[in-house]
C-alpha positions as YAML, in Angstrom:
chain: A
units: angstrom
residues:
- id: 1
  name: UNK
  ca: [35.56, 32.93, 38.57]
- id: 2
  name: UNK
  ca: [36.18, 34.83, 34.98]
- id: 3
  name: UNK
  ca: [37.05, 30.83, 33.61]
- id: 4
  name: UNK
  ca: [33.85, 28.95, 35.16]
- id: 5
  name: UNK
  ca: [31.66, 31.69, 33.93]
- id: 6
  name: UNK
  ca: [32.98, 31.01, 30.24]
- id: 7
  name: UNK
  ca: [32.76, 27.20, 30.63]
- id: 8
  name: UNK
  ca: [29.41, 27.58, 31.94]
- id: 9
  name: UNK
  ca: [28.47, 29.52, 28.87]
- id: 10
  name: UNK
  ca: [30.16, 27.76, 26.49]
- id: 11
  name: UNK
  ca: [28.15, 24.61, 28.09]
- id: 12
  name: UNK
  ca: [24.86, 26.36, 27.98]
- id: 13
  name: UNK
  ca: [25.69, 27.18, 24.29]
- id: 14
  name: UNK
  ca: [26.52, 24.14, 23.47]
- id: 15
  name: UNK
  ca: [23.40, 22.69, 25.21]
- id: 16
  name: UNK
  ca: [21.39, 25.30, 23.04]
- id: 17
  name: UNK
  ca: [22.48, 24.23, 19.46]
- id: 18
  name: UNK
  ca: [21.90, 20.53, 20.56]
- id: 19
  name: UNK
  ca: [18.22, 21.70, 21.37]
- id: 20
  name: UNK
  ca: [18.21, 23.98, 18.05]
- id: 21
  name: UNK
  ca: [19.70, 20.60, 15.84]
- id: 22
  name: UNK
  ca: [17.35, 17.84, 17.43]
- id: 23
  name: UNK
  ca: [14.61, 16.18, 15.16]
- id: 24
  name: UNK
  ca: [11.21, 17.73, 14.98]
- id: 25
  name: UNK
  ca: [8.97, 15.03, 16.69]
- id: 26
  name: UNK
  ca: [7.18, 13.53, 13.81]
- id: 27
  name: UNK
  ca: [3.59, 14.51, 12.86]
- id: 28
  name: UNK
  ca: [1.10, 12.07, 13.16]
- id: 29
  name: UNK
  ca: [-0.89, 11.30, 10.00]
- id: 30
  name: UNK
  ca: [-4.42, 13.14, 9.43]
- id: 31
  name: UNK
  ca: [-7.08, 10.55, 10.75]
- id: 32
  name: UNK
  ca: [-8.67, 8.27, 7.70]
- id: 33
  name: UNK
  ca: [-12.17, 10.03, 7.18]
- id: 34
  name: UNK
  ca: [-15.38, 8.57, 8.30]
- id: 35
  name: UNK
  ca: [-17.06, 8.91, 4.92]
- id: 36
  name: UNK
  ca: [-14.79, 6.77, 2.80]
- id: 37
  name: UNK
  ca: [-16.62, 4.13, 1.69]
- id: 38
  name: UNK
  ca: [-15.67, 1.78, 0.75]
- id: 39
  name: UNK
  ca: [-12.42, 1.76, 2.00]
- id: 40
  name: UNK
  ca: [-9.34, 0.42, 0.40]
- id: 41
  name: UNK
  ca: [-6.92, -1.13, 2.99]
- id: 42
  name: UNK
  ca: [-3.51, -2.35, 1.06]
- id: 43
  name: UNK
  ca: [-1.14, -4.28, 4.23]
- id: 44
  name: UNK
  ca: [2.10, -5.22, 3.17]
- id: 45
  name: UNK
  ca: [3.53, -7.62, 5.34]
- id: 46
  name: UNK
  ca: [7.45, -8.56, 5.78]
- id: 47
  name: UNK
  ca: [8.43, -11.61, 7.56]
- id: 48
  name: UNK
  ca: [12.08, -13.45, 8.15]
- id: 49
  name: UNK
  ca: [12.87, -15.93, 5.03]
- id: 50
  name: UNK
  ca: [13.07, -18.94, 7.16]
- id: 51
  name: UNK
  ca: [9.57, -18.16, 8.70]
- id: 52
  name: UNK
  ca: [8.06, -17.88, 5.24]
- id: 53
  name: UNK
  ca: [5.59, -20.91, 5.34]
- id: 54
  name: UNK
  ca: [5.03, -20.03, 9.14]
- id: 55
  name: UNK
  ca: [4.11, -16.59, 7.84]
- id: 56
  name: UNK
  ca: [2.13, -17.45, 4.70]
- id: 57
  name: UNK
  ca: [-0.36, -19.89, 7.17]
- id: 58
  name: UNK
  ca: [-0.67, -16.61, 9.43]
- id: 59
  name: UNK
  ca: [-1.62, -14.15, 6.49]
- id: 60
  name: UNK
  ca: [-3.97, -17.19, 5.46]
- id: 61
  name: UNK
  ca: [-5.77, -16.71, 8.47]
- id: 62
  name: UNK
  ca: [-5.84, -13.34, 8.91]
- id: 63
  name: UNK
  ca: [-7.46, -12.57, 5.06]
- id: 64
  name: UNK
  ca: [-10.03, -15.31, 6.36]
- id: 65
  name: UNK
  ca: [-10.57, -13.64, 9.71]
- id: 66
  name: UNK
  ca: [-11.32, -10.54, 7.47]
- id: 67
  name: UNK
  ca: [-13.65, -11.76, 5.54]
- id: 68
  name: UNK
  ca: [-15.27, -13.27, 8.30]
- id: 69
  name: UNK
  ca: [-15.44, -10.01, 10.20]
- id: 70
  name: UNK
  ca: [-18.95, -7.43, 9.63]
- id: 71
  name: UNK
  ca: [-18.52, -4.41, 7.39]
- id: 72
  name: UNK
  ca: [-15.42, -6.63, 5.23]
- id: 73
  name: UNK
  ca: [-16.17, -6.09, 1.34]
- id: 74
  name: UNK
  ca: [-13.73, -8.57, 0.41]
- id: 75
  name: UNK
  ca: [-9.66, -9.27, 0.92]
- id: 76
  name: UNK
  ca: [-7.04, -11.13, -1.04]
- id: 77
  name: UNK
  ca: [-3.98, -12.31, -0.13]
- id: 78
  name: UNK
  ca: [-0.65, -12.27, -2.39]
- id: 79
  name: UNK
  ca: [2.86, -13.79, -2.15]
- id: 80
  name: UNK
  ca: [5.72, -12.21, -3.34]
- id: 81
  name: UNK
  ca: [8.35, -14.39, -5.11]
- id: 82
  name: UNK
  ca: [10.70, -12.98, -2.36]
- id: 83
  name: UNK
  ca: [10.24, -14.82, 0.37]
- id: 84
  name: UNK
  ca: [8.44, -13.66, 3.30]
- id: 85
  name: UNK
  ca: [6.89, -10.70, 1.46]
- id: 86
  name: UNK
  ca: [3.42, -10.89, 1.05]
- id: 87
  name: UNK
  ca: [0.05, -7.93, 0.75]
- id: 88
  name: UNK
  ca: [-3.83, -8.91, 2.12]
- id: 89
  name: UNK
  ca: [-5.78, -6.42, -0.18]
- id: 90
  name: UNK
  ca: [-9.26, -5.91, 1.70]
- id: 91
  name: UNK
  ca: [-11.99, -3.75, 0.83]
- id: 92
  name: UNK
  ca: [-14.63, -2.08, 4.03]
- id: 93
  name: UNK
  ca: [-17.72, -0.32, 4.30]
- id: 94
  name: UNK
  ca: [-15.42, 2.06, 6.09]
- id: 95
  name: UNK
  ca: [-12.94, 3.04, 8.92]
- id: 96
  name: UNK
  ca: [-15.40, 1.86, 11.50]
- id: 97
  name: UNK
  ca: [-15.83, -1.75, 10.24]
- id: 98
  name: UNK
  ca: [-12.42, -1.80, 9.90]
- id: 99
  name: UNK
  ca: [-11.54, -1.05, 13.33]
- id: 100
  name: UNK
  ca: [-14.33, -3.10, 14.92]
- id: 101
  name: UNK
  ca: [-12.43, -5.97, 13.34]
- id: 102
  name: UNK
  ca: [-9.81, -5.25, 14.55]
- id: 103
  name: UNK
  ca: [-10.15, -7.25, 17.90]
- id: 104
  name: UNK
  ca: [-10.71, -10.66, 15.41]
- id: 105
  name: UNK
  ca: [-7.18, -10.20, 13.32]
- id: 106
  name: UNK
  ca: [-5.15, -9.20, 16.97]
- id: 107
  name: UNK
  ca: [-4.35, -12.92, 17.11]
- id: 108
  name: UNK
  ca: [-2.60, -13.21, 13.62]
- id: 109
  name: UNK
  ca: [-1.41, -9.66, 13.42]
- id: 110
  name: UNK
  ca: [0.68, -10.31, 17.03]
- id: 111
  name: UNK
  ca: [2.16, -13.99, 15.97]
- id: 112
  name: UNK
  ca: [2.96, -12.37, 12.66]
- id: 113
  name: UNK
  ca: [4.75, -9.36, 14.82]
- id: 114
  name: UNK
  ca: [7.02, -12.00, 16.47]
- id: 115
  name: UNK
  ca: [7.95, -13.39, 13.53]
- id: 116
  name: UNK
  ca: [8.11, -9.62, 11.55]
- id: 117
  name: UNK
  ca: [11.23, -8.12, 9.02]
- id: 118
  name: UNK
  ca: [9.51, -4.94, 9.17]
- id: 119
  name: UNK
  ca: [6.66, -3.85, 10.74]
- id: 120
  name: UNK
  ca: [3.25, -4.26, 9.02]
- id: 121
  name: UNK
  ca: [2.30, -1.53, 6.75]
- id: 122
  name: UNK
  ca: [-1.56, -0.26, 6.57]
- id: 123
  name: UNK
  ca: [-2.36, 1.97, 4.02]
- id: 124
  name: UNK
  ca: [-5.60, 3.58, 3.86]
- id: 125
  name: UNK
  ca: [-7.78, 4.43, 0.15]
- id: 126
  name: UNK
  ca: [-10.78, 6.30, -1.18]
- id: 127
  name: UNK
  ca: [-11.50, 4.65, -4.75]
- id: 128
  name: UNK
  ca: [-10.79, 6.42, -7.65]
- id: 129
  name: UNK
  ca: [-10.65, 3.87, -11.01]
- id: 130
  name: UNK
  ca: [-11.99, 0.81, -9.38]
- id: 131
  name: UNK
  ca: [-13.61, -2.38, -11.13]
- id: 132
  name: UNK
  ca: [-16.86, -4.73, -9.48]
- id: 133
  name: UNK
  ca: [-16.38, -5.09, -5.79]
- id: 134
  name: UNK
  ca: [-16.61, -9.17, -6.56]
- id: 135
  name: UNK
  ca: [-14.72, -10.37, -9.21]
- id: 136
  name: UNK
  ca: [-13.21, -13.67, -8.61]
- id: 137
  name: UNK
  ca: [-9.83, -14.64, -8.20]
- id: 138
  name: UNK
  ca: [-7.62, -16.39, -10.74]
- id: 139
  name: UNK
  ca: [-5.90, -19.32, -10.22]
- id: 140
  name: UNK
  ca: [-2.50, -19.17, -12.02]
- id: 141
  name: UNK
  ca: [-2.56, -15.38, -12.54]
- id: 142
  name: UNK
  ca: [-0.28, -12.66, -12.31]
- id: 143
  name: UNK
  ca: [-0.95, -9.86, -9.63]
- id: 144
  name: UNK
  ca: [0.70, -7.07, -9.49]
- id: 145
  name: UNK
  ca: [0.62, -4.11, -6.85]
- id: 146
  name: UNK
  ca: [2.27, -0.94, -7.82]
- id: 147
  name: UNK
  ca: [2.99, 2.63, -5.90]
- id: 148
  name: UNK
  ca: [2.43, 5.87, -7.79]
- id: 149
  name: UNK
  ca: [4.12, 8.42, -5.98]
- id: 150
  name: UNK
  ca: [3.91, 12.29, -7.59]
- id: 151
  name: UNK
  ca: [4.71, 15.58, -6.81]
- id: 152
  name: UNK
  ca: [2.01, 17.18, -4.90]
- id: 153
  name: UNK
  ca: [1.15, 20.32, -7.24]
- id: 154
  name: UNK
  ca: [0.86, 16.88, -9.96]
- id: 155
  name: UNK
  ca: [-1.51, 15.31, -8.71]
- id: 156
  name: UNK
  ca: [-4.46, 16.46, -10.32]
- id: 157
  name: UNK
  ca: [-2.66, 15.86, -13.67]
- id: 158
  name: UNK
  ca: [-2.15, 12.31, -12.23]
- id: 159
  name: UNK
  ca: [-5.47, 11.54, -11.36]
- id: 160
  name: UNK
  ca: [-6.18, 12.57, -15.15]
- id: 161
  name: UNK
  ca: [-4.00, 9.85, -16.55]
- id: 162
  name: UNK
  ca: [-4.71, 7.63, -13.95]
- id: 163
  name: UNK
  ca: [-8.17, 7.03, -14.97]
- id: 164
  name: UNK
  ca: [-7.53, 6.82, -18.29]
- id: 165
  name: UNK
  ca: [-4.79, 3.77, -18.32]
- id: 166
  name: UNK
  ca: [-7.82, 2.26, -15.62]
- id: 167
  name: UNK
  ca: [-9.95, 2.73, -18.51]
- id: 168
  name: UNK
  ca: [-8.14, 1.48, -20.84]
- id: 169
  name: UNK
  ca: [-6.65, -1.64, -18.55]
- id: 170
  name: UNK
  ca: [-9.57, -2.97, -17.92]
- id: 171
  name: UNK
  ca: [-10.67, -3.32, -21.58]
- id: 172
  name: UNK
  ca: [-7.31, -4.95, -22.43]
- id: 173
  name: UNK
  ca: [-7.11, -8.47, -23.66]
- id: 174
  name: UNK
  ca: [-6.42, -10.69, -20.68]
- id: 175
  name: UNK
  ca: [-7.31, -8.41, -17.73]
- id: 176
  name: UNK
  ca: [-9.02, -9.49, -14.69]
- id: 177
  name: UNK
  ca: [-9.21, -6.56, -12.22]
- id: 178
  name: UNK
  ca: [-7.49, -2.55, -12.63]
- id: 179
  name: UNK
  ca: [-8.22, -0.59, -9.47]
- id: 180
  name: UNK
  ca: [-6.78, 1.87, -8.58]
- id: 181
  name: UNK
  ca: [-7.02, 3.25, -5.23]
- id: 182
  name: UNK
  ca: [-5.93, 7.16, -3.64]
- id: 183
  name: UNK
  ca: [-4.58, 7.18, -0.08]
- id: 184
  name: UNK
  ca: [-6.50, 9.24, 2.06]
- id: 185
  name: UNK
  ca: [-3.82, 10.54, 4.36]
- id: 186
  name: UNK
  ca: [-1.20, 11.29, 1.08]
- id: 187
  name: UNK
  ca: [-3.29, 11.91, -1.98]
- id: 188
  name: UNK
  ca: [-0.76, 12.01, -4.12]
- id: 189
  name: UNK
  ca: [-0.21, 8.56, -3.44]
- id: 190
  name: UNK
  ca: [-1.94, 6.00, -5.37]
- id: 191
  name: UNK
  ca: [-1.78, 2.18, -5.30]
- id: 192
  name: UNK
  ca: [-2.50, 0.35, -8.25]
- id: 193
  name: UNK
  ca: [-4.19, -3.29, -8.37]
- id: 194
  name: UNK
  ca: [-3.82, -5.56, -11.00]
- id: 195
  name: UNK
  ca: [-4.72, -9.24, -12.36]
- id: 196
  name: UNK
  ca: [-3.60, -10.87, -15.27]
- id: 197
  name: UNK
  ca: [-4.81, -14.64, -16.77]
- id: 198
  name: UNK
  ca: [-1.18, -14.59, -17.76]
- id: 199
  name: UNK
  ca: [2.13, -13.50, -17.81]
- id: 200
  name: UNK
  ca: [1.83, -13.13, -21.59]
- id: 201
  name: UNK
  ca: [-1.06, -11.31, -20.91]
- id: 202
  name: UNK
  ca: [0.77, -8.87, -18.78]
- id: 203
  name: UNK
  ca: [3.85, -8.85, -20.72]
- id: 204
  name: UNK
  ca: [1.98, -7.93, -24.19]
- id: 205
  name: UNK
  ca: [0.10, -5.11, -22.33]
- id: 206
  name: UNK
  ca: [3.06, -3.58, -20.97]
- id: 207
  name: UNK
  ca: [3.86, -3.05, -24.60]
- id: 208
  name: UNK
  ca: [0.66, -1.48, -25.22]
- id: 209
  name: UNK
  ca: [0.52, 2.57, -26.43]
- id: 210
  name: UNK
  ca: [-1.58, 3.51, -23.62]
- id: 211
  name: UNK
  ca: [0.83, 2.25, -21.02]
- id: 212
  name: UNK
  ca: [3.59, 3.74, -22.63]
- id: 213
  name: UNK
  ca: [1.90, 6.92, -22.92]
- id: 214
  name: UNK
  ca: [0.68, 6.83, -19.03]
- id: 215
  name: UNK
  ca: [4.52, 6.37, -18.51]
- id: 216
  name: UNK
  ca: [5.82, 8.96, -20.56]
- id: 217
  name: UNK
  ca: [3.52, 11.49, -18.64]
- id: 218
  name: UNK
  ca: [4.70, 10.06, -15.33]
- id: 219
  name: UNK
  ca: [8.01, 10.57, -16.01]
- id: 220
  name: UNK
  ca: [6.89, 14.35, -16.07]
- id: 221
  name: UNK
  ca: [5.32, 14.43, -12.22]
- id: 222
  name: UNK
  ca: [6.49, 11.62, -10.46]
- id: 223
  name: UNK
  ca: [8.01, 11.73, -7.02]
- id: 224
  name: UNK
  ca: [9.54, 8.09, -6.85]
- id: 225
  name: UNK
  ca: [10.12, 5.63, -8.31]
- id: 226
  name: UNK
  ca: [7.05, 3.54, -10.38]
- id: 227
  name: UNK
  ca: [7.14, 0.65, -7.87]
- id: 228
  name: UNK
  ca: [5.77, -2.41, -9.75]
- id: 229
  name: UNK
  ca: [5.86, -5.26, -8.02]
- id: 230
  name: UNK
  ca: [4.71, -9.44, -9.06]
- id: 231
  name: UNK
  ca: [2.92, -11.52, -6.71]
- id: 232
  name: UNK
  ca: [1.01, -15.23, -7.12]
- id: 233
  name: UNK
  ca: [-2.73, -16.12, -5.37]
- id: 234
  name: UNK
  ca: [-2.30, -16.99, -1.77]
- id: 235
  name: UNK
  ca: [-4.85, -20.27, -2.13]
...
């Protein structure tokens, strides 16, 4: 009796620190506010290399079925050179437009699903430096889509020097469109939009002083990696 008592502890211990040691469920992310507007929604998109052209004709349709859909501001569509890696950048009147069209992108957003590398990733913004709402596209440009991940008790300081490079971005030789956009469930997250005419336009800004200076501070508060990434116009 004395030995099934102690394996019946030692199995209701052990049971115990299994319980203690599992994962927290995760939380679910704070709901996108109803006030935002406009709102930002960046959608990076990861299919397999050989289904790239498959992929890039389903992204195709889905920016179009955004802009068809009431409420859409405007959305862009971007290629990585890696391929199979692309972003639709789409702009709402808010949360509620952009869930009312969501019945109109379920077609592309499943067949791009089947063909997925990773699940697609919505991110939700509030504006913070942001150009016109309709600039055109370039044809031949660079775009490039960065994240700007700091320390939470930095971000204030980072919304500081964000506005200023956006300032100062935007009045450089050769820019098209600087916006940059806060996520509303991680506001110390920012995402960062840009268009070039060139690469030499890019390239001689990234020399500039006042990038270099946003960069220096940076260094000081950020919580990852700057994650600058190149993309091309998907026509």
């Amino acid at each position: 009796m004395t030995v099934r008592i102690a394996v019946f502890a030692a199995a209701f211990l052990f049971h115990l620190s299994a319980v203690a040691q599992a994962p927290a469920p995760a939380t679910p992310p704070p709901p996108v506010p109803a006030d935002v507007s406009p709102l930002y929604v960046v959608t990076y998109i990861e299919v397999r290399p050989n289904a790239k052209d498959e992929g890039a004709a389903l992204v195709k349709a889905y920016r179009d079925a955004s802009r068809a859909s009431k409420g859409n501001l405007r959305a862009v569509a971007v290629q990585r050179m890696r391929p199979g890696q692309f972003v639709l950048i789409s702009a709402w009147q808010n949360k509620a437009a952009w869930d009312a069209a969501g019945e109109g992108m379920k077609t592309q957003r499943e067949k791009l699903h089947a063909i997925r590398n990773a699940p697609s990733d919505d991110r939700f913004h509030n504006a913070l430096s942001v150009g016109p709402m309709d600039l055109p596209a370039v044809k031949g440009g660079v775009y490039l889509v960065s994240h700007v991940d700091v320390i939470p008790p930095q971000k204030e300081n980072a919304i500081v020097a964000l506005k200023a490079l956006g300032d100062a971005n935007r009045a450089a030789d050769g820019n098209v469109r600087y916006d940059i956009v806060q996520q509303t469930n991680r506001p110390n997250h920012f995402t960062v939009v840009e268009i070039w005419r060139s690469r030499a336009d890019y390239e001689a800004n990234g020399m500039s002083a006042h990038q270099r200076e946003f960069r220096d501070k940076l260094g000081q508060m950020t919580g990852a990696l700057y994650d600058e990434r190149l993309y091309e116009i998907l026509e």
